[in-house]
C-alpha positions in Angstrom: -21.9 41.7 -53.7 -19.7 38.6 -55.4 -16.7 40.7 -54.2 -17.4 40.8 -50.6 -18.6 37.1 -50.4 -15.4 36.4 -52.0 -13.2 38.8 -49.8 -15.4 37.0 -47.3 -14.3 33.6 -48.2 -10.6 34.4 -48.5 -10.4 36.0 -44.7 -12.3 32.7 -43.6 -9.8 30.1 -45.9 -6.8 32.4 -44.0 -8.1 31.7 -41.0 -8.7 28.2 -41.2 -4.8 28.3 -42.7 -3.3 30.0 -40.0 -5.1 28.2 -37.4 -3.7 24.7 -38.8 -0.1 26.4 -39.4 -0.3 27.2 -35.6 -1.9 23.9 -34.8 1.0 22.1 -36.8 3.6 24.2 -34.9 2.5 23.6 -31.5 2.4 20.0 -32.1 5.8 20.2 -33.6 7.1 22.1 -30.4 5.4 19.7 -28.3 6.6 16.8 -30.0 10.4 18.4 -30.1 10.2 19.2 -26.3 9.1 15.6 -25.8 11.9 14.6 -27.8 14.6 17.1 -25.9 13.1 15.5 -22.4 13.6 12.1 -23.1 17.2 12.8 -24.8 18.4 14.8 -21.5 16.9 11.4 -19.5 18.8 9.3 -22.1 22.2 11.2 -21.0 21.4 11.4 -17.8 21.2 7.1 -17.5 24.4 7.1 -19.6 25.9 10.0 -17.2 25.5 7.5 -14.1 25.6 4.1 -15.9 27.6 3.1 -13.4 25.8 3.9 -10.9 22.6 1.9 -12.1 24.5 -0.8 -12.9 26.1 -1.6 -9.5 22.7 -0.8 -8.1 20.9 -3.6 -10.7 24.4 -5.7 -9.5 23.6 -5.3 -5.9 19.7 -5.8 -6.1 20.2 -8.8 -7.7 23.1 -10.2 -5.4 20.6 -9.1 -2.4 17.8 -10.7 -4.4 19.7 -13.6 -4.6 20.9 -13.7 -0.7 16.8 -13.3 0.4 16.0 -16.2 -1.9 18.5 -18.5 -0.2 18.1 -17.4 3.0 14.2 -17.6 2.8 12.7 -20.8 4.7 10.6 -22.7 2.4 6.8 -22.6 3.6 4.9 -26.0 2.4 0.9 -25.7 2.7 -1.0 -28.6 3.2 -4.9 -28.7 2.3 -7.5 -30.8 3.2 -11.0 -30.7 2.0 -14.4 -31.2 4.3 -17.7 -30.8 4.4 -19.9 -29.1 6.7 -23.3 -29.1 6.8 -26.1 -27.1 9.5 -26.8 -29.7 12.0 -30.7 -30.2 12.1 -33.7 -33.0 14.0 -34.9 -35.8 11.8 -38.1 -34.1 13.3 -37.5 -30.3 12.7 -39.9 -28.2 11.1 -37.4 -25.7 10.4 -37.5 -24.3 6.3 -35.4 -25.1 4.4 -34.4 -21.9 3.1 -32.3 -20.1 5.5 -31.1 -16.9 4.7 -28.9 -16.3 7.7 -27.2 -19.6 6.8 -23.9 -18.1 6.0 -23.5 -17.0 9.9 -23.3 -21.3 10.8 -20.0 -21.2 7.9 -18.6 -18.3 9.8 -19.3 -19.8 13.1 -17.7 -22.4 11.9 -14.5 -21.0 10.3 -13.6 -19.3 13.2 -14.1 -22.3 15.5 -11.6 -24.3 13.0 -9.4 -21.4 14.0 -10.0 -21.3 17.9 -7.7 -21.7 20.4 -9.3 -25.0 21.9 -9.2 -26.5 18.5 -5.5 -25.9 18.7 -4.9 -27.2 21.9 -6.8 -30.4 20.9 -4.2 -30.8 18.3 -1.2 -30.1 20.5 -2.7 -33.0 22.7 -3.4 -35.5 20.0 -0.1 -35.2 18.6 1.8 -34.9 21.6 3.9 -31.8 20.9 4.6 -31.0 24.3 6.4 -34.7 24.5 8.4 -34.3 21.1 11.7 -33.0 22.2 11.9 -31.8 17.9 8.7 -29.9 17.9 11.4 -26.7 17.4 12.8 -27.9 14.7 9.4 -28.3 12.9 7.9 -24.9 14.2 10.7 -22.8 14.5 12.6 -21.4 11.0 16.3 -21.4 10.7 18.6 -18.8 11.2 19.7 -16.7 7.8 23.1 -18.8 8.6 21.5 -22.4 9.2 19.3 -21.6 5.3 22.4 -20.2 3.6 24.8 -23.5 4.8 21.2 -25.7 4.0 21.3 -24.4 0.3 24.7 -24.7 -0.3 25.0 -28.0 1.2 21.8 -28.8 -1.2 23.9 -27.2 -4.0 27.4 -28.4 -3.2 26.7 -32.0 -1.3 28.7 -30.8 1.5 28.2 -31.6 4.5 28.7 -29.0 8.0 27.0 -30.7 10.4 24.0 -32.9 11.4 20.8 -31.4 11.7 18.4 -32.0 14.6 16.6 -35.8 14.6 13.1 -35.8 14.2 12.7 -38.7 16.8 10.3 -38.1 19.0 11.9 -38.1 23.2 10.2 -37.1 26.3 11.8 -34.5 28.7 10.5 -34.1 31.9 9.0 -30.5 32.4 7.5 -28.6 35.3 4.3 -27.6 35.3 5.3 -23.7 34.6 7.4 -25.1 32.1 4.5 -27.2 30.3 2.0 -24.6 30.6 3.9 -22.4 28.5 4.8 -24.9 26.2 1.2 -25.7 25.4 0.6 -21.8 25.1 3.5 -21.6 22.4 2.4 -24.3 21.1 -1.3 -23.4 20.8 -0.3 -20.0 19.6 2.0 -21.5 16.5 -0.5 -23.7 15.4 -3.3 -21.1 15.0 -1.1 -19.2 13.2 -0.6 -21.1 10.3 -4.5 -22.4 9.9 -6.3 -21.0 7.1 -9.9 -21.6 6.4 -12.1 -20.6 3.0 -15.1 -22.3 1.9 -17.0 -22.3 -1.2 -19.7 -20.1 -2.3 -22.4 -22.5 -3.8 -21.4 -25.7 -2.2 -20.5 -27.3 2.0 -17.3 -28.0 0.9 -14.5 -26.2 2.8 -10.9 -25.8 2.4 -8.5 -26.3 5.7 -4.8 -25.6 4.7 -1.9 -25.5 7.3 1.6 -23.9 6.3 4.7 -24.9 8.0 8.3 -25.3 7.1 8.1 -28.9 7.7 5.8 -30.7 4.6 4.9 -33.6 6.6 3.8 -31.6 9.9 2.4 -29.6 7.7 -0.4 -32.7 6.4 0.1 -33.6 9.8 -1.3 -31.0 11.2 -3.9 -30.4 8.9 -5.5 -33.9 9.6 -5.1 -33.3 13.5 -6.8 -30.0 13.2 -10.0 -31.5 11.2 -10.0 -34.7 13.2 -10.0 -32.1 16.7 -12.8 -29.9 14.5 -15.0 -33.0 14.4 -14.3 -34.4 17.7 -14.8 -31.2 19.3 -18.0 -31.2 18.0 -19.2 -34.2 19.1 -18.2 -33.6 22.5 -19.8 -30.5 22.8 -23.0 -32.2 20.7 -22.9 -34.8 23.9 -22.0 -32.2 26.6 -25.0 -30.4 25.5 -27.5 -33.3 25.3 -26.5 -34.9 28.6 -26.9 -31.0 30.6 -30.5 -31.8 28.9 -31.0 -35.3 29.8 -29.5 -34.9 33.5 -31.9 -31.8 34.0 -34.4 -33.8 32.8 -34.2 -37.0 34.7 -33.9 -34.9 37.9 -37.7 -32.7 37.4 -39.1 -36.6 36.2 -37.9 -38.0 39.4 -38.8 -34.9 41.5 -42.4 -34.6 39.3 -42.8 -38.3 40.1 -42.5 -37.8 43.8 -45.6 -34.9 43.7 -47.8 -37.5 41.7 -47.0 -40.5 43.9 -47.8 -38.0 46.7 -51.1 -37.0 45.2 -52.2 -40.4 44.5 -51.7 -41.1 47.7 -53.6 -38.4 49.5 -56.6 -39.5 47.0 -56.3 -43.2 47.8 -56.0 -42.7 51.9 -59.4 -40.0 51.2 -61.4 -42.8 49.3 -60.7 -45.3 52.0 -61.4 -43.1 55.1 -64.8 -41.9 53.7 -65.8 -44.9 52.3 -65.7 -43.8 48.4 -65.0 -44.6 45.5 -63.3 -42.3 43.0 -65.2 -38.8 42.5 -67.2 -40.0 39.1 -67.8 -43.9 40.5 -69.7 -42.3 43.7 -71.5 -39.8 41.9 -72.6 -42.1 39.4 -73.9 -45.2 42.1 -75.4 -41.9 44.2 -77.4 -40.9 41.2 -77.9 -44.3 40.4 -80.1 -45.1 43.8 -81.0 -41.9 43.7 -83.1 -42.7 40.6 -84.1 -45.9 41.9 -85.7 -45.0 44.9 -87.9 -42.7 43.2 -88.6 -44.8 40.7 -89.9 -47.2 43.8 -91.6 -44.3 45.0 -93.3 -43.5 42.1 -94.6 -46.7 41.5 -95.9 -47.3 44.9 -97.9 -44.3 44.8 -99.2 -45.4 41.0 -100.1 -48.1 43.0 -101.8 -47.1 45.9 -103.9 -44.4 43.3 -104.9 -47.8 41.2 -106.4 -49.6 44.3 -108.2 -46.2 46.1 -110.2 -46.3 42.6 -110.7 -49.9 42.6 -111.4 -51.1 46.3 -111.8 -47.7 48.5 -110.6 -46.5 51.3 -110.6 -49.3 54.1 -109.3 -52.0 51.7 -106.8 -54.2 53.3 -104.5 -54.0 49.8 -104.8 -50.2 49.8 -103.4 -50.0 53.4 -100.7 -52.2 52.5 -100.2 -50.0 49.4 -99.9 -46.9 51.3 -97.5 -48.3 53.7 -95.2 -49.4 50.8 -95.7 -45.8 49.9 -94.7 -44.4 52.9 -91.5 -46.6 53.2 -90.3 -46.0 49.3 -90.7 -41.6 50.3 -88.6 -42.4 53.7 -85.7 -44.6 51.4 -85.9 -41.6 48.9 -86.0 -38.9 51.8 -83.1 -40.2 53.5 -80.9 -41.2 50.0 -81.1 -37.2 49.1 -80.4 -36.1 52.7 -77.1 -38.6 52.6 -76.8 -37.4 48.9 -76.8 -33.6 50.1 -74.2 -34.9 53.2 -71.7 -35.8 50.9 -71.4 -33.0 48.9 -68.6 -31.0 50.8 -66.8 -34.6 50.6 -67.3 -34.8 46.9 -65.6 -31.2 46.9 -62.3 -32.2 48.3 -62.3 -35.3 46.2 -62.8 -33.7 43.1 -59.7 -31.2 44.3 -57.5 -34.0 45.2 -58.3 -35.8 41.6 -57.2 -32.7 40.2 -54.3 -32.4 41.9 -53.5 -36.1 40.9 -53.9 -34.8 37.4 -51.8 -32.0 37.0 -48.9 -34.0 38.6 -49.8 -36.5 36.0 -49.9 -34.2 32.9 -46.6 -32.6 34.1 -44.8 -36.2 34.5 -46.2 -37.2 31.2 -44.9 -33.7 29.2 -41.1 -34.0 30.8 -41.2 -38.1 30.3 -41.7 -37.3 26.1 -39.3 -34.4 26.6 -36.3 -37.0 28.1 -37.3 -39.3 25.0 -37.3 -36.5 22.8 -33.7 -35.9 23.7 -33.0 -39.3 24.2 -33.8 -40.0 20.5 -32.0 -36.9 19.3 -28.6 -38.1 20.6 -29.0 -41.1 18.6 -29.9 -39.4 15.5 -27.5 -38.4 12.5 -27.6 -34.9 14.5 -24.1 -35.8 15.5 -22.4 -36.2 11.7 -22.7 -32.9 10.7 -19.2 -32.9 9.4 -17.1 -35.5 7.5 -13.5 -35.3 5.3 -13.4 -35.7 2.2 -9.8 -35.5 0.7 -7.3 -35.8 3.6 -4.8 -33.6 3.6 -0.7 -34.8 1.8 2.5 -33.8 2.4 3.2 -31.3 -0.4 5.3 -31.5 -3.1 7.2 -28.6 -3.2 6.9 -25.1 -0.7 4.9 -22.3 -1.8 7.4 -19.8 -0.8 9.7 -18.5 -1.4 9.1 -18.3 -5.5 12.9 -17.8 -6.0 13.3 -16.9 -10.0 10.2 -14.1 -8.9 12.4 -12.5 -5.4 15.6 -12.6 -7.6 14.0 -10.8 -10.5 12.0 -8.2 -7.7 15.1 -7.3 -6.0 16.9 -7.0 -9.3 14.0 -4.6 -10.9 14.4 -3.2 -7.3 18.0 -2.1 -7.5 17.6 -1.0 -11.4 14.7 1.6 -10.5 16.5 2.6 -7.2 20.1 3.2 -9.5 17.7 5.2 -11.9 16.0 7.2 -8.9 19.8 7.9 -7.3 20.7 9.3 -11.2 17.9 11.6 -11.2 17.8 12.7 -7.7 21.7 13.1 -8.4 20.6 15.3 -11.5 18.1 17.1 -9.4 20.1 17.6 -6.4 23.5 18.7 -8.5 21.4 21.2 -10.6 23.9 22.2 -13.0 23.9 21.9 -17.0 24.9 18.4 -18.4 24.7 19.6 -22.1 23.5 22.2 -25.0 19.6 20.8 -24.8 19.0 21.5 -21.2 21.0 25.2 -21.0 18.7 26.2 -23.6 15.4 24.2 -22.5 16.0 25.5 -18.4 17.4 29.3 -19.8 15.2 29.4 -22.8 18.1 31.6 -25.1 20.0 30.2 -27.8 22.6 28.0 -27.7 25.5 29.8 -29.2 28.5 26.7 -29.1 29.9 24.3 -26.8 33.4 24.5 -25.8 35.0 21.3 -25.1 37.4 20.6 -21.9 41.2 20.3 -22.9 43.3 18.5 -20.8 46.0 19.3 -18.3 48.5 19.1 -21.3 47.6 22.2 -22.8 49.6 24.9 -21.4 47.4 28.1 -22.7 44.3 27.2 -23.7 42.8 31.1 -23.7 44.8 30.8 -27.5 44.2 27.2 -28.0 42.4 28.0 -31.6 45.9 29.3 -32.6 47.4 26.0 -32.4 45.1 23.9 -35.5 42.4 26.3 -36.6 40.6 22.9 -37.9 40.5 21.0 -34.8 37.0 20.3 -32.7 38.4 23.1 -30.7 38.4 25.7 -33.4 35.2 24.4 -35.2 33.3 25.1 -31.5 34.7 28.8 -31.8 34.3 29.7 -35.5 30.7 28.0 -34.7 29.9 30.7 -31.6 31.5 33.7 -34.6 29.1 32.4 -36.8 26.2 32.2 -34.5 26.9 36.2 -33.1 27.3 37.0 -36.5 23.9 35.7 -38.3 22.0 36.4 -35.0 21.3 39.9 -37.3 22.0 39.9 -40.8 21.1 42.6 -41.5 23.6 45.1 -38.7 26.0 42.3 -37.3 27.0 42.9 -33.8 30.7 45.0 -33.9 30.5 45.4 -30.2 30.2 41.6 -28.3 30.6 41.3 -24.6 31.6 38.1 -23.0 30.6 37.6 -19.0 29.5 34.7 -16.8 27.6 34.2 -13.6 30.0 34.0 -11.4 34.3 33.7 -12.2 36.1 31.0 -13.4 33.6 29.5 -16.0 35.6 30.5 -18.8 34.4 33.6 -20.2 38.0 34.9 -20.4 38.9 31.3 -22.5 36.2 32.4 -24.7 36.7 35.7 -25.3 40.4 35.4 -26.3 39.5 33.0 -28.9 36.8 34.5 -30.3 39.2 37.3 -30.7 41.1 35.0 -32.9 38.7 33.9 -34.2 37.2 37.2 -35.9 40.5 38.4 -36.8 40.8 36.1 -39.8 37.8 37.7 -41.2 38.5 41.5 -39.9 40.7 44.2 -38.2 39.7 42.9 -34.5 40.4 44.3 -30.9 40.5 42.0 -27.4 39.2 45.2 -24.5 39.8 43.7 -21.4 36.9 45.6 -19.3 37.4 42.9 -16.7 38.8 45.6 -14.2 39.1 44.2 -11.0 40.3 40.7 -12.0 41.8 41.4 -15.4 43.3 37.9 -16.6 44.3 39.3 -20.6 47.5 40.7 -18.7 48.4 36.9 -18.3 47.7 35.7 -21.6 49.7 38.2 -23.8 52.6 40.0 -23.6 52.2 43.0 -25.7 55.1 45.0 -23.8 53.4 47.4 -21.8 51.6 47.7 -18.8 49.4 51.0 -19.6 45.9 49.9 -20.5 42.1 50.9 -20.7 41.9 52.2 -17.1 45.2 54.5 -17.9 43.5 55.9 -20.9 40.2 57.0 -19.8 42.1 58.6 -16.5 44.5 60.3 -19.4 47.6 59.1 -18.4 48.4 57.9 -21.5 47.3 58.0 -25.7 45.3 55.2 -26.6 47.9 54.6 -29.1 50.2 53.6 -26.6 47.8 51.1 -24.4 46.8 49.1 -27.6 49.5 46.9 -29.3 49.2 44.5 -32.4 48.8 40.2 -31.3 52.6 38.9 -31.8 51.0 36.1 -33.2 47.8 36.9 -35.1 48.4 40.2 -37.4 45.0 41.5 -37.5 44.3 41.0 -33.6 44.8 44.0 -31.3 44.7 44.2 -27.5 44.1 46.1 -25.1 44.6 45.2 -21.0 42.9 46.6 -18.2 45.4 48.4 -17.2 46.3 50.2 -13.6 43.4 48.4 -11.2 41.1 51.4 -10.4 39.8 52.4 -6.6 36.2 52.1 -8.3 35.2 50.4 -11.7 31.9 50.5 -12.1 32.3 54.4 -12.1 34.8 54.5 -14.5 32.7 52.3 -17.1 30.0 54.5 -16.5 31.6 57.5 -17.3 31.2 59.5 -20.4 34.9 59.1 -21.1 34.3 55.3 -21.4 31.6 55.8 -23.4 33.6 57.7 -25.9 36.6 55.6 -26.1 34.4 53.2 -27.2 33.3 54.7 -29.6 36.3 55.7 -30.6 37.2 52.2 -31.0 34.1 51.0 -33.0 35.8 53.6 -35.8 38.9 52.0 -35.5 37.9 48.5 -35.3 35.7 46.3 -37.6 35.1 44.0 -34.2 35.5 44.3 -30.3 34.8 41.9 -28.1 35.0 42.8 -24.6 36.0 40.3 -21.6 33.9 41.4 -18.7 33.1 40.9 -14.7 30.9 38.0 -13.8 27.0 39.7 -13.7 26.5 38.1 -9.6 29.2 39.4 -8.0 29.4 43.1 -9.8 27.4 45.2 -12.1 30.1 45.9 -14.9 28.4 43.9 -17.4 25.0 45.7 -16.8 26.9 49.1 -17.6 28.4 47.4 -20.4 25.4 46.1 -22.0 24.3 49.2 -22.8 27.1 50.0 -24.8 27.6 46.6 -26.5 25.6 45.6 -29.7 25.8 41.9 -28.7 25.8 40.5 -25.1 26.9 36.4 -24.9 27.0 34.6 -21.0 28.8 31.5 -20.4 27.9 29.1 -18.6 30.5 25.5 -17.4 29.2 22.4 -17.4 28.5 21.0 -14.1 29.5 23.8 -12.5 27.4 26.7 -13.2 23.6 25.6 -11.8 20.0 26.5 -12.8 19.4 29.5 -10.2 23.1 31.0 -10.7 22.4 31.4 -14.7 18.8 32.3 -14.1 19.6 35.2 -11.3 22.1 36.1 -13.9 19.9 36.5 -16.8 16.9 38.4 -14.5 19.5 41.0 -12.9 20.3 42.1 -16.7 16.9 41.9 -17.8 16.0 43.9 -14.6 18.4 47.4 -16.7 16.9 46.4 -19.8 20.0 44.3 -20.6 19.0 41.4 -23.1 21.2 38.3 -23.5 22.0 37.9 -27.0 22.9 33.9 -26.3 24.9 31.2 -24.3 28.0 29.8 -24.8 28.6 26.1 -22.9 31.8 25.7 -21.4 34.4 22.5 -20.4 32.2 19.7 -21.9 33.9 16.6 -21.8 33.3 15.4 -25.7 33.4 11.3 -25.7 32.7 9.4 -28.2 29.6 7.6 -27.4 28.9 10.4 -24.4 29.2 14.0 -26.5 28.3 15.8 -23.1 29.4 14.1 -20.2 31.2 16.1 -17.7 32.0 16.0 -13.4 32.6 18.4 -10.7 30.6 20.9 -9.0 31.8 24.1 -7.6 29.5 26.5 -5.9 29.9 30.2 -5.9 33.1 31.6 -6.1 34.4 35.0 -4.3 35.0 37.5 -7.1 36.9 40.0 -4.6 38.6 43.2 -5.5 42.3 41.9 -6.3 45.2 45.2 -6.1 47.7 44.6 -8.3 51.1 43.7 -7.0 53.6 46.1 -6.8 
């Protein structure tokens, strides 16, 4: 049981340990390939400093020219304050929360085009024979001669007069003047107000500082005025409209009174309640009498009888009191139809009357209103000053743009350049875009070297030598175990120096063993060139059987334990040949022979050679030229040989251009090359 919970706890510890180691590694490759990408971006800016620094030389010098050439643009600001315009009699709340619509309203009509007209009239622009020179900005020539005359003191030439001069103009001609004009000054108005106060901001920009507060002041000044005349446009409309229904109202009452006054006299009456009330009067009267005759004549029957003188005289009192009565109520009962129309034409007179009366407060109403405060609804505060210095252009800021500007543009042209070129610049990015080892870099040796395919013969300690003993070393140690005896040396396409390479590599191993230089390079076979060994019979010869292999390969004149052997008679078909079982035993006849071979090649992209040979070989290396060979070329090179099973043992970079401060910057690109069949000349 304590075994197993302790076998247990092992495994688990392991675990925990080999997750951490993996952890630690990945952040370690991270960290390198972060390191790796911002080295090849380091080379890159030193590959083109040039470049950046012309660009950084001409955004500045452009910088420079836009800054001078810029117009300065003063602003002028003048404070106000606004406030709703409401009666000394309103009833309206004081909260209003559709109160910020009246600042809008009025922000946009500082902006409107009859403001601006205003302005144009007040300060006589049309008239001012200068008005261009304050509205219109210079040319880039007139700013550049302006700044340098500022700088320098000197003088070209006089500028325009500010004097104000009248020039007759038709009225085509002034009507779109005044449009122009209207159209500039709008232009430059800006308008902000404050969120918890009345107080608004009016600035005006213009290249001219004192138009500028001109123009600000004007623009206010037309703001205000405007109002008022549009606070007096309105209340006249309502005054004029009132005064004519008065006057017309009058005329209907004055008619009505009339037709009441002409009724009264032609019938005899008085007003409607003055006859009723002397009708009812009489009316009341007479019965009265009436009554107290009869009371009366009741008083004496019971007293004297009914031949008493008294009670005839009583009844005949009677009699005449119930004829008054009689007849008032018949005349009462007459004039009722008359009473009718009088009461309509009293009503009449009264409706006219209430009518006159409501309109007559309405004029005073408005009347009073005009005179009120109604009117101030908007006073400066702070007038507006010429400023003291423009607000544009900021010239240190456009210099130091334009300058940042050019520097990120020279970068962008070095890494588009990179991009677009696509070829290797050093060791870091042939292994980081290939993803093989990086076996050596060969450096580029000048036009003053006459055979550089033996170059490591002539100071076996120079840089030269170093790069090649360093590529032995590397084939060698890439298995310690079994070192490669067999190493093939090809390319992408020709000309990258695989042939360079493998002649001194050849050199190189024979200081430390019997080595042999095959030329398998059979349809441009360059080793021919290189040494003269004395004969012209070769690989090609021996495999056909022409000749003994004895007699095709011949000892290095200069290097004792170097042995060659050419190419030989240039075969119909190559690729057959090196596929044949007779190749395939003459090499193996060599690796008894031989302690190392290494084989110059065909380019893989233009023929299949190498594929045939790197079956046979126990070490395949490709080179690749600096700024010549690109990404997809060594890439399609390295898939066709994986594609037969054909692994790439590592790279070898060729013609760097070694500095001092610059270890791997090279020039030139060269796209594919022809790698034709070439017969041998007769």
């Amino acid at each position: 049981m304590n075994t197993s919970v302790h076998s247990s706890n092992q495994n688990g510890s392991q675990l925990v340990k080999d997750w951490f180691a993996t952890s630690t590694s990945n952040r370690e490759s991270e960290a390198e390939s972060l390191a790796v990408t911002f080295a090849n971006f380091v080379q890159t800016l030193r590959e083109n400093k040039w470049i950046i620094i012309l660009s950084f030389i001409f955004g500045m010098g452009f910088g420079i020219v836009k800054a001078v050439s810029e117009t300065p643009i003063f602003q002028a600001s003048l404070t106000m304050a606004v406030e709703p315009s409401t009666s000394q009699n309103s009833s309206q709340a004081i909260f209003d929360p559709y109160a910020y619509r009246f600042y809008e309203t009025q922000y946009e009509l500082l902006k409107s085009r009859s403001v601006a007209e205003r302005v144009v009239d007040r300060l006589k622009l049309i008239e001012r024979e200068s008005v261009t020179y304050l509205l219109v900005p210079p040319s880039i020539k007139q700013s550049l001669m302006n700044e340098f005359e500022r700088v320098t003191g000197i003088n070209f030439g006089k500028n325009v007069s500010n004097i104000e001069t009248y020039k007759s103009l038709t009225p085509q001609e002034e009507t779109q003047k005044r449009a122009w004009l209207t159209g500039v000054i709008q232009s430059g108005v800006s308008v902000s107000g404050g969120d918890k106060t009345n107080l608004v901001s009016v600035t005006y920009r213009s290249i001219n500082a004192e138009f500028a507060a001109e123009v600000a002041n004007a623009l206010v000044e037309a703001y205000i005025e405007q109002g008022l005349d549009s606070e007096l446009n309105r209340t006249q409309q309502t005054t004029r409209w009132l005064s004519q229904r008065i006057s017309e109202l009058k005329k209907s009452l004055d008619t009505a009174q009339q037709d009441l006054q002409l009724f009264l006299v032609e019938e005899g009456m008085l007003d409607s309640t003055s006859t009723a009330d002397i009708s009812q009067g009489e009316l009341r009267a007479l019965n009265t009498d009436y009554l107290a005759a009869r009371a009366k004549l009741d008083e004496l029957e019971k007293r004297y009888g009914g031949l008493h003188p008294k009670i005839t005289e009583a009844r005949s009192e009677l009699n005449a009191a119930k004829r008054r009565l009689d007849a008032k109520s018949k005349s009462i009962s007459a004039n009722r139809l008359k009473q009718i129309e009088l009461d309509r034409l009293e009503r009449e007179v009264a409706s006219n009357q209430e009518l006159y009366n409501a309109f007559l407060a309405k004029f005073r109403e408005a009347d009073l209103s005009a005179s009120s405060s109604q009117i101030a609804r908007a006073r400066i505060v702070d007038r507006a000053l010429p400023p003291s210095g423009p607000i544009y252009p900021q010239k240190e800021k456009i210099i130091m743009l334009w300058a940042i500007g050019g520097l990120v543009l020279g970068v962008g042209i070095a890494i588009f350049r990179e991009q677009l070129e696509g070829t290797f610049k050093n060791g870091s990015a042939v292994e980081a875009k290939l993803g093989l080892p990086l076996y050596g870099v060969m450096q580029a040796m000048g036009r003053e070297v006459n055979n550089v395919e033996r170059h490591y013969l002539a100071n076996t300690r120079s840089v030269f030598s170093e790069s090649v003993n360093h590529i032995r070393t590397g084939v060698m140690y890439s298995n310690v175990d079994n070192p490669p005896q067999v190493v093939v040396i090809t390319s992408s396409v020709q000309s990258e120096g695989k042939t360079t390479v493998a002649s001194n590599l050849a050199l190189s191993y024979a200081k430390i063993g019997r080595t042999l230089l095959l030329d398998a390079d059979l349809r441009r076979p360059r080793i021919k060139n290189i040494v003269d060994t004395g004969v012209s019979d070769g690989l090609v010869d021996y495999v056909a059987g022409v000749t003994e292999l004895r007699e095709c390969v011949q000892r290095d004149p200069q290097e004792e334990n170097l042995y060659i052997l050419k190419a030989g008679t240039t075969p119909p078909n190559p690729l057959e040949l090196l596929a044949s079982e007779k190749f395939r035993n003459t090499l193996a006849l060599l690796r008894d022979k031989f302690d190392y071979i290494i084989v110059d090649t065909a380019p893989v992209l233009p023929a299949s050679d190498a594929v045939v040979l790197g079956q046979l070989c126990d070490s395949l290396l490709m080179v690749v030229q600096s700024d010549r060979t690109t990404h997809h070329m060594a890439r399609d090179a390295i898939k066709r040989l994986s594609a037969s099973k054909v692994s790439v043992t590592g790279l070898i970079l060729t013609q760097a251009n070694i500095k001092k401060d610059n270890p791997y910057a090279y020039g030139g690109y060269y796209g594919y090359g022809a790698y034709a069949y070439v017969e041998d000349p007769d």
